[in-house]
Phi, psi and omega in degrees: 000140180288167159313125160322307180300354189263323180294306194293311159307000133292339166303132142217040157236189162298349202267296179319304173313289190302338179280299172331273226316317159294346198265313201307307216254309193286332160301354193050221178298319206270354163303263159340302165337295158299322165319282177309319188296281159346307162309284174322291184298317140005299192269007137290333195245349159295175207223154165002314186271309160300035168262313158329327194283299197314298180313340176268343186273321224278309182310327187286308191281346153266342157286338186291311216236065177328330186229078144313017171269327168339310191254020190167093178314355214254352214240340182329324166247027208294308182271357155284331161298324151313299193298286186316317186284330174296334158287312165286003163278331149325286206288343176278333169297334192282307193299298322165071160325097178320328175279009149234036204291351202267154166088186196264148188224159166234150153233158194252125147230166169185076202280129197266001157258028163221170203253046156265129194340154166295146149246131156289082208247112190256210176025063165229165175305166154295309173311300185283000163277319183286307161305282189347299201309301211314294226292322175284328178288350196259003164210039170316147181217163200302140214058357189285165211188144201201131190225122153238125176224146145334110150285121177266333169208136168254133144260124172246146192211146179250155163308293183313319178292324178313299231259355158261004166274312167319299189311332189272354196263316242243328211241007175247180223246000000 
């Protein structure tokens, strides 16, 4: 089966639209589901340009399918979450100069008045740095703070490199 989401960017009249909406509705949970999965990944990988279009997918589906819970409670607030990661991703796309869009991005999250771990998301793309920002930034809790920043230099290193220089150590005379 194609991807739903692929069906739903393909409409392109009202006829069509009302044709998803039923194929959608009759497919149910795993239906929707695939729906969403499609969504989502969209709204990580446009780009500049596409954002206007993107504001119009979020609108359409949401006049098609109004109570998404219907088909999952877990789903109740879905397109309010699409919309904040699409205003925050916005914002990073405004901020975030395409010639320097390039190279390893990271995000940070971390509230520095609890003793709960740093997070971390390293090796990712700019896209995929901009959704993450987005997708995290749109449920922040309180004193937590969220960073996508650009790598400029790494060192890296594995565990596994310690433990054969130990061996090699442990094996000259």
């Amino acid at each position: 089966m194609t991807n739903p989401f692929v069906k739903f960017e393909q409409a392109a009249s009202e006829d069509e639209l009302q044709q998803f909406q039923q194929m959608i509705v009759e497919g149910g949970f795993t239906a929707f589901r695939r729906f969403l999965d499609g969504f989502r990944i969209k709204l990580k990988e446009y780009v500049d340009e596409e954002y206007a279009e993107m504001s119009d997918r979020i609108a359409a589906a949401k006049r098609l399918f109004p109570e998404p819970a219907r088909f999952s409670p877990s789903w109740a607030h879905i397109w309010d979450e699409f919309e904040a990661i699409h205003t925050y991703k916005r914002t990073v796309l405004e901020t975030i100069a395409t010639e320097n869009r390039d190279g390893e991005w990271q995000i940070l999250i971390d509230n520095p008045y609890t003793n709960a771990d740093l997070v971390c998301y390293p090796s990712l793309t700019f896209l995929e740095g901009a959704y993450m920002y987005a997708y995290f930034r749109a449920d922040l809790k309180q004193n937590e703070f969220i960073r996508l920043q650009k790598i400029e230099t790494v060192i890296l290193a594995f565990g596994s490199e310690h433990v054969k220089e130990q061996e090699r150590q442990s094996k000259e005379p």
